[in-house]
C-alpha positions in Angstrom: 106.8 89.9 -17.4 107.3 86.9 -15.2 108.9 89.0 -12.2 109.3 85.7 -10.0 111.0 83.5 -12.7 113.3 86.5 -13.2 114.0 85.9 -8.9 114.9 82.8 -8.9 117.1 82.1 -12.5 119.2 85.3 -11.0 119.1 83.2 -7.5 120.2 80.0 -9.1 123.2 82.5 -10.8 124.1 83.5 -7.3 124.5 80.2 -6.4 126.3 79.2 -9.1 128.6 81.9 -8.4 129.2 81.3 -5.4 130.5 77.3 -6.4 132.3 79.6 -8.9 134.5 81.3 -6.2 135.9 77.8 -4.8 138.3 77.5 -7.7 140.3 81.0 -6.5 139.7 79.9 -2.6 141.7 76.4 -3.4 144.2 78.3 -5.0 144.9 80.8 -2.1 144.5 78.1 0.3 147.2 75.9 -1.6 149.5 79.5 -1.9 148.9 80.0 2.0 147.4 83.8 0.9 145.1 85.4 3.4 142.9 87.2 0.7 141.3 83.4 0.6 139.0 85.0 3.3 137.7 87.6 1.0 136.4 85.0 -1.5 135.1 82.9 1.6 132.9 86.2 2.8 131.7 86.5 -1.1 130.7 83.0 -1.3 129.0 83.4 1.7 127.3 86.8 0.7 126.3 85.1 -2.8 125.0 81.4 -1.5 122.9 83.4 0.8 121.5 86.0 -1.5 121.0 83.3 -4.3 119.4 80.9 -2.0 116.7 83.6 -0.5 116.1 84.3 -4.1 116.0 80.5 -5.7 113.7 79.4 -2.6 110.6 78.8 -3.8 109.8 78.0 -7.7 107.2 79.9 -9.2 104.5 78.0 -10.6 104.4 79.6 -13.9 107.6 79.0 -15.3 107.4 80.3 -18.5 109.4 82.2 -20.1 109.0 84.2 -23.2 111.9 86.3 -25.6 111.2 89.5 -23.4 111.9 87.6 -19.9 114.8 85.8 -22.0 116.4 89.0 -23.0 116.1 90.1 -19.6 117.3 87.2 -17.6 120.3 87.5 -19.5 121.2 91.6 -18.8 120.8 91.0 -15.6 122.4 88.0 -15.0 125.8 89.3 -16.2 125.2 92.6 -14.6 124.2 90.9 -10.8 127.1 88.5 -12.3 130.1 91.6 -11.7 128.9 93.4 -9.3 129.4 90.6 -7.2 132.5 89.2 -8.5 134.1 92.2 -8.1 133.4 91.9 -4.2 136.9 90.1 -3.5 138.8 92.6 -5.4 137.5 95.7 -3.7 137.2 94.1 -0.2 140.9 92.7 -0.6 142.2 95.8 -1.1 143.7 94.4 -4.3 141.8 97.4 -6.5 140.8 99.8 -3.7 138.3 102.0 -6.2 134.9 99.6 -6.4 134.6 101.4 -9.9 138.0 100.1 -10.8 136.9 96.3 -9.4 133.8 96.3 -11.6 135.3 97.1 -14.6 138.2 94.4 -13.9 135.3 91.9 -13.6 133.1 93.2 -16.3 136.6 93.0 -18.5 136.9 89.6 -17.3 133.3 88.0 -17.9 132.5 89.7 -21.2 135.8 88.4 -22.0 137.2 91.6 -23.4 140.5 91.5 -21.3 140.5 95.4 -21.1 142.5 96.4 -17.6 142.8 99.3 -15.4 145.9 97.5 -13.9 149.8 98.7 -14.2 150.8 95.8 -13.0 149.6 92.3 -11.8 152.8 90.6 -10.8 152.3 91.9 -7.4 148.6 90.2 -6.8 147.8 87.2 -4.9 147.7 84.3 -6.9 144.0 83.7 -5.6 142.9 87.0 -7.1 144.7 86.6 -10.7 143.5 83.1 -11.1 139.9 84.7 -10.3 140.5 87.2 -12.9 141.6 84.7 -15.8 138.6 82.4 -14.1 136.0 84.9 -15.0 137.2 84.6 -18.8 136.5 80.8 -18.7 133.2 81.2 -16.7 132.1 84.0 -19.5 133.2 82.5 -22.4 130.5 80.3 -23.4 127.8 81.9 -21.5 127.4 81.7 -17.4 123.4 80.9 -18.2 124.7 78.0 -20.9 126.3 76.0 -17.9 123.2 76.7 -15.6 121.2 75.3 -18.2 123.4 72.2 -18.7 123.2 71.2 -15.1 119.8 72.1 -14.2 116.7 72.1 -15.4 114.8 75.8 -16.3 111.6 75.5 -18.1 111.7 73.6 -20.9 111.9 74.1 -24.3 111.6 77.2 -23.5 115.4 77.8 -22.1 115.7 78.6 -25.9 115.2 82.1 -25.9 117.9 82.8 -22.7 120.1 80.3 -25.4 119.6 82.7 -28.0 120.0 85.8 -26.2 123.4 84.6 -24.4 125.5 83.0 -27.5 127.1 85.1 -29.6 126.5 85.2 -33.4 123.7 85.8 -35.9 121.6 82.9 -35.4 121.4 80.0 -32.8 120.1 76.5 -33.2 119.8 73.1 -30.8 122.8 70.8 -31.9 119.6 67.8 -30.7 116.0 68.2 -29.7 116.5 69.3 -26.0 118.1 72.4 -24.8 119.8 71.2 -21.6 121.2 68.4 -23.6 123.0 71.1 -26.2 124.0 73.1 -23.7 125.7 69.9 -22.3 127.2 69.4 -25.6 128.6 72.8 -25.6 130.1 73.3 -22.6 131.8 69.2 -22.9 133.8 70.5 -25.8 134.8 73.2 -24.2 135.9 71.6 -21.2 137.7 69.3 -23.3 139.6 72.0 -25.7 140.4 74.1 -22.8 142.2 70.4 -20.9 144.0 69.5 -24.2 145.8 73.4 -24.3 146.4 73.0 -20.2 148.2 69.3 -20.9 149.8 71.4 -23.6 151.1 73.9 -21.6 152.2 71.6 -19.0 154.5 70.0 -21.9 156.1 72.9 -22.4 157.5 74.0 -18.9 154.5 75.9 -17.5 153.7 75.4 -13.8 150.1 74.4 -13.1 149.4 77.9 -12.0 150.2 79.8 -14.8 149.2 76.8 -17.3 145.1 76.9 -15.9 145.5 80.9 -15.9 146.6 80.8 -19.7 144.3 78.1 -20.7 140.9 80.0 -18.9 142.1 83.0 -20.9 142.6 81.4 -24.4 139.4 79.5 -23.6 137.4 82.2 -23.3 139.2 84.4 -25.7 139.3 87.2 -22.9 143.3 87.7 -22.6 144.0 88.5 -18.9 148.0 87.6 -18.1 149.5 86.4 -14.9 152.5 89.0 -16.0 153.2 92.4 -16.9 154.3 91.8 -20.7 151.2 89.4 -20.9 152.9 86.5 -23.0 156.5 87.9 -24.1 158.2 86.2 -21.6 157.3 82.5 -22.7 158.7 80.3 -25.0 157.9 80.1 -28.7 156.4 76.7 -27.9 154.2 78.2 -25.9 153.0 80.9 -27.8 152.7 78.4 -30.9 150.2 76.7 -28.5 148.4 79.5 -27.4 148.0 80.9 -31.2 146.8 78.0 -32.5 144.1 77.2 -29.3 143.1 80.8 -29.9 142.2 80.2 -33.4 140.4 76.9 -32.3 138.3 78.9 -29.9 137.0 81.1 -32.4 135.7 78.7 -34.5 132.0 78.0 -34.3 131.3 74.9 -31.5 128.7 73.0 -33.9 131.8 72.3 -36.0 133.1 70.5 -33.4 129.8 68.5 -32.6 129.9 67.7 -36.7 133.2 66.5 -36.5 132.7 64.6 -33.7 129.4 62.8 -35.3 131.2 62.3 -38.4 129.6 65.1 -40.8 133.2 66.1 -41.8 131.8 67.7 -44.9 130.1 69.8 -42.9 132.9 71.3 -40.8 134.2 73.1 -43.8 131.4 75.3 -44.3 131.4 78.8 -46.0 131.9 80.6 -42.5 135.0 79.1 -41.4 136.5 78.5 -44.9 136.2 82.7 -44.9 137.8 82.5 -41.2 140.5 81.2 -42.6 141.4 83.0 -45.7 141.0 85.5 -43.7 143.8 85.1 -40.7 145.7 83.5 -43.5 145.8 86.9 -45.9 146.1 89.5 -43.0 149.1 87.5 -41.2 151.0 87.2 -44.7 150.5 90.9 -45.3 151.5 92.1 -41.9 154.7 89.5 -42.0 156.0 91.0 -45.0 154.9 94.4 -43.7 157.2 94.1 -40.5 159.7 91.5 -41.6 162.3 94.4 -41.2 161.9 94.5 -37.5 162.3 90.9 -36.5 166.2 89.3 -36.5 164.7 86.7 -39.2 161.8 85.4 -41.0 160.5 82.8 -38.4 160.8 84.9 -35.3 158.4 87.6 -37.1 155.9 84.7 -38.3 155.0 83.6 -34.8 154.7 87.1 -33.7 152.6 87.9 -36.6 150.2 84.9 -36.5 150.2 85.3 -32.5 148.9 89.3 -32.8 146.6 88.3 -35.6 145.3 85.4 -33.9 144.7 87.3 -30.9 142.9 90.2 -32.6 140.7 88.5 -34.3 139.8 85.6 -31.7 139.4 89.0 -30.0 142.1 87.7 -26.8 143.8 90.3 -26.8 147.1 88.4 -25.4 150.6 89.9 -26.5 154.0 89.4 -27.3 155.0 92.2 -29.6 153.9 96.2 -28.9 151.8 96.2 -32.7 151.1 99.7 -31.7 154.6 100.5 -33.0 154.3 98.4 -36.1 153.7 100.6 -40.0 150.5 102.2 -40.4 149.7 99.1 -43.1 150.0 96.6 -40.2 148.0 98.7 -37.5 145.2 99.5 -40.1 144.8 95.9 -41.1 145.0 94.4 -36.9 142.0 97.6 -36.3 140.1 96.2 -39.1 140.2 91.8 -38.1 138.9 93.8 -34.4 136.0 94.6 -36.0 135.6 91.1 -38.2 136.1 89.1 -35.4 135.7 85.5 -34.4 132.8 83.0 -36.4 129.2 83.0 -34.8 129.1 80.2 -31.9 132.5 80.6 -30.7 133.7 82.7 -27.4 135.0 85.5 -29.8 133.5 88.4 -30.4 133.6 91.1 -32.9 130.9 91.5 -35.7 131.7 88.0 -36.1 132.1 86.4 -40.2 128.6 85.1 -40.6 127.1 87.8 -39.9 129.3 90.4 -42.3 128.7 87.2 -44.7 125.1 87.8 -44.6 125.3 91.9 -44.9 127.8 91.5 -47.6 125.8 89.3 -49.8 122.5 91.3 -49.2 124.4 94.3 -50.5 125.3 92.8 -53.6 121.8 91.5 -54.1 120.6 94.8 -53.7 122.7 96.3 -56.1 121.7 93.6 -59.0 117.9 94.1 -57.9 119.0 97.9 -59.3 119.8 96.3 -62.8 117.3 93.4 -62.8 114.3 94.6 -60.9 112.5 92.0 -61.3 114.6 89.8 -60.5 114.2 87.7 -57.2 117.5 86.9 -55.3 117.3 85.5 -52.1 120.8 85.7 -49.7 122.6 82.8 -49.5 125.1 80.8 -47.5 126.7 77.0 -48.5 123.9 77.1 -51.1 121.3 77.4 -48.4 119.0 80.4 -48.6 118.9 82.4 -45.5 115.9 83.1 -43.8 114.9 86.8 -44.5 114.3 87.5 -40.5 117.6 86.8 -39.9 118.7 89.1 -42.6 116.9 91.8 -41.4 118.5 90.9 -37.8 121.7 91.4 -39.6 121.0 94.5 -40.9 119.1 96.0 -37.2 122.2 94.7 -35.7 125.1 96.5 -37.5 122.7 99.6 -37.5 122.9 99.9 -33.3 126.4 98.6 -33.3 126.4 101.8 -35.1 124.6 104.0 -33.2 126.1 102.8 -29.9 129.5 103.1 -31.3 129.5 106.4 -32.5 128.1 107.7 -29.4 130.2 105.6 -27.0 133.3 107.6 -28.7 131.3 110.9 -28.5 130.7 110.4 -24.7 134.5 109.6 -24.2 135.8 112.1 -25.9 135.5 114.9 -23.2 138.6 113.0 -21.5 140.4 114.8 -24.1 142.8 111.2 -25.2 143.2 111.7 -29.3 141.4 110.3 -31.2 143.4 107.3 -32.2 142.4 105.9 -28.5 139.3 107.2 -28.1 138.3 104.9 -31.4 140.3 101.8 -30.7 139.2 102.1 -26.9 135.7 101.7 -28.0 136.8 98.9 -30.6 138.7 97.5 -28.0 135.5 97.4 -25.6 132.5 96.7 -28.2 134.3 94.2 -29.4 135.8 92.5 -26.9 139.0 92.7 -27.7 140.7 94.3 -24.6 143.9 96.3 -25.7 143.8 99.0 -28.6 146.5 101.9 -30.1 147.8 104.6 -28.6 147.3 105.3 -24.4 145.3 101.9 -24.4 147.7 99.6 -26.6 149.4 96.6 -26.0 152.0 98.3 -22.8 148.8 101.0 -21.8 145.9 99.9 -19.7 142.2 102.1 -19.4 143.0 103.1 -15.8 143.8 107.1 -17.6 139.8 107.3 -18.3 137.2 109.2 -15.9 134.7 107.9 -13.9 131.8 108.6 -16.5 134.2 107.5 -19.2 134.4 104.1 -17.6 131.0 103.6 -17.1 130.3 104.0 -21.0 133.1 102.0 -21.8 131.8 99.0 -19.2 128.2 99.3 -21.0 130.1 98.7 -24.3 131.9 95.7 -23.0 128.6 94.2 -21.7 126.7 95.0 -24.9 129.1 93.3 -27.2 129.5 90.4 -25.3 125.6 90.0 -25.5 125.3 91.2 -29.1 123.6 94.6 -27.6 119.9 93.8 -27.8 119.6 92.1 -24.2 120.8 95.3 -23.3 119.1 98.0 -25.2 116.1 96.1 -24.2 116.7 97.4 -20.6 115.8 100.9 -21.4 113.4 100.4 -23.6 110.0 101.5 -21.4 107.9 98.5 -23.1 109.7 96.1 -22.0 108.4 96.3 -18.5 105.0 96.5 -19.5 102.6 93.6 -18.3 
């Protein structure tokens, strides 16, 4: 284990999060607010720290899947604990549990809050929130990696341990210049929807706050009833950039090079069958409770855009919609966005791949001898990344089942215990019942929390950079 690269990548994140905190210090120094100061000690506390740590580079700079895996876990968890500094030492969420799991919520992108209300915070400390969604969204160690230069090809296996989805490949030959790639389109996506906003009557504030959550699917609002209050141009906008940010980012780099053909692969044709079947279902599910057919459409698409992007924005209470439409919104939490995107979920790819190996298993039953490899856009899929597939949805398993055993002693029924975890695993942010669209997750206990932040964590690094934490060999030499 290379101890001293470890050191000095986590320094460098320090750092970076410490340039991080300047976007909510600008914003409470242009709203006159005095919690500015708080972000000004945390900057402070961070550039320090990180500096100390970043000092000197080791020699041996090389970095293996085990440090990769590593880097990663702790990166996001050194990541929160100090971003949720400003909040506790503000005063704005007096409990430091509370803090952390706001900024765990907000960098894993899940959107999950312990907060009643957020009208009444400074506008510093809600554009931090939303901020965190941005910063998490494509991957804190992505934008390090675009900007600076690690180890080489190397930087491959922190890549692959930080992006969501199945299976993660270099758009072009180097790393740094991918990660570029990456994080250009999603500057540029999350600029076009804050140009968008603008157009339709949003102030600059509340236009960045809304774009940084859509952008990084995470769903944190500057206002109580999230997005109920704005337009229907506005949420048009916002359902629609959802969507886009759930697609895979390589389809953008194809479009961009030309390879149109490519764009419409079997992934994001599935995407959208998908959104398209579940919103038609739920419209004509509901269309009894809207004044007329339009009106429930954009509330529809909204919800189902914002499950399954895994936002977790609002405009309707779905928790109050028929059984038909709650059943089908829990099951798109699970599906999720496509692999390479800011969503999370299970994501499609990867319940492609499981599906199809199922299938093949079952005609191996009838032909045996019969050889079948899985397959995607007539490709065959490499068999270790089927395997992956199947390891995968067995821990997501495992850690689900006992993540709503554990929280089940805070005596909620079961309807939120299971769509709390969903919520959190997933990274989704609200669920049904005492955590739904109007509830928040402030009700749960201390150790109820804690399991519920691990979960949030876990799914937004697709669990293994975090079971790999506790497993003993891991530390081994």
């Amino acid at each position: 284990m290379n101890y001293k690269m470890i050191r000095n990548i986590l320094g460098w994140l320090l750092l970076f999060e410490a340039g991080f905190m300047l976007v909510p210090l600008i914003t409470g120094i242009c709203y006159g607010e005095r919690e500015t100061l708080f972000f000004a000690v945390t900057m402070i506390l961070c550039a320090t720290i990180g500096g100390l740590c970043a000092w000197n580079k080791p020699k041996d700079s090389v970095l293996y899947a085990r440090e990769g895996f590593v880097i990663v876990s702790l990166s996001w968890i050194a990541l929160s604990l100090f971003g949720a500094i400003p909040f506790f030492i503000s005063g704005a969420i007096p409990s430091y549990l509370d803090a952390l799991f706001e900024t765990i919520s907000g960098f894993s992108t899940t959107g999950a809050s312990i907060l009643s209300e957020v009208e009444s915070l400074p506008k510093c400390m809600l554009m931090w929130r939303s901020f965190t969604h941005w910063v998490g969204g494509m991957g804190v160690l992505v934008f390090i990696m675009a900007f600076m230069p690690l180890s080489g090809g190397q930087n491959m296996h922190i890549m692959k341990a930080e992006t969501p989805g199945p299976s993660v490949s270099k758009l072009v030959p180097r790393v740094k210049t991918t990660a570029l790639i990456l994080y250009s389109i999603y500057l540029g996506l999350t600029f076009i929807q804050f140009i968008l906003l603008l157009c339709g009557g949003m102030d600059v504030f509340e236009s960045l706050t809304t774009a940084f959550g859509t952008a990084g699917t995470g769903g944190f609002g500057v206002r109580n009833d999230s997005m109920a209050s704005y337009s229907p141009y506005i949420q048009w906008v916002v359902t629609a950039f959802m969507l886009l940010f759930s697609v895979n980012f390589s389809c953008y780099y194809l479009l961009l090079i030309g390879r149109i053909k490519d764009v419409f692969n079997a992934e994001l044709r599935s995407f959208v069958t998908i959104v398209g079947a579940v919103t038609l279902i739920v419209t004509l599910n509901v269309r009894g409770l809207f004044d007329t057919l339009g009106e429930g459409v954009r509330h529809v698409a909204f919800t189902v855009a914002s499950l399954i992007s895994t936002t977790g924005f609002a405009t309707e209470n779905f928790d109050a919609w028929p059984e038909l439409s709650r059943t089908l919104l829990v099951l798109i939490m699970f599906i999720g966005a496509c692999a390479g995107s800011t969503g999370g979920g299970l994501k499609i790819s990867r319940l492609m791949i499981l599906l199809r190996g199922a299938f093949n298993e079952i005609g191996s039953m009838i032909f045996p001898r019969r050889v079948k490899r899985v397959t995607v856009d007539g490709h065959p899929v490499d068999p270790e990344i089927v395997r992956a597939t199947n390891v995968y949805i067995v821990w997501y398993m495992l850690v689900f089942i006992l993540s709503l055993f554990l929280i089940s002693f805070d005596q909620f029924d079961l309807v939120t215990n299971f769509t709390a975890v969903t919520a959190t695993i997933n990274n989704i942010g609200p669920g049904l019942g005492v955590v739904g669209p109007t509830g928040n997750f402030s009700g749960f206990s201390v150790f109820s929390k804690l399991v519920l932040m691990f979960d949030m964590l876990a799914g937004r690094l697709e669990l293994f950079p975090v079971l790999v934490l506790f497993s003993p060999s891991t530390w081994k030499k």
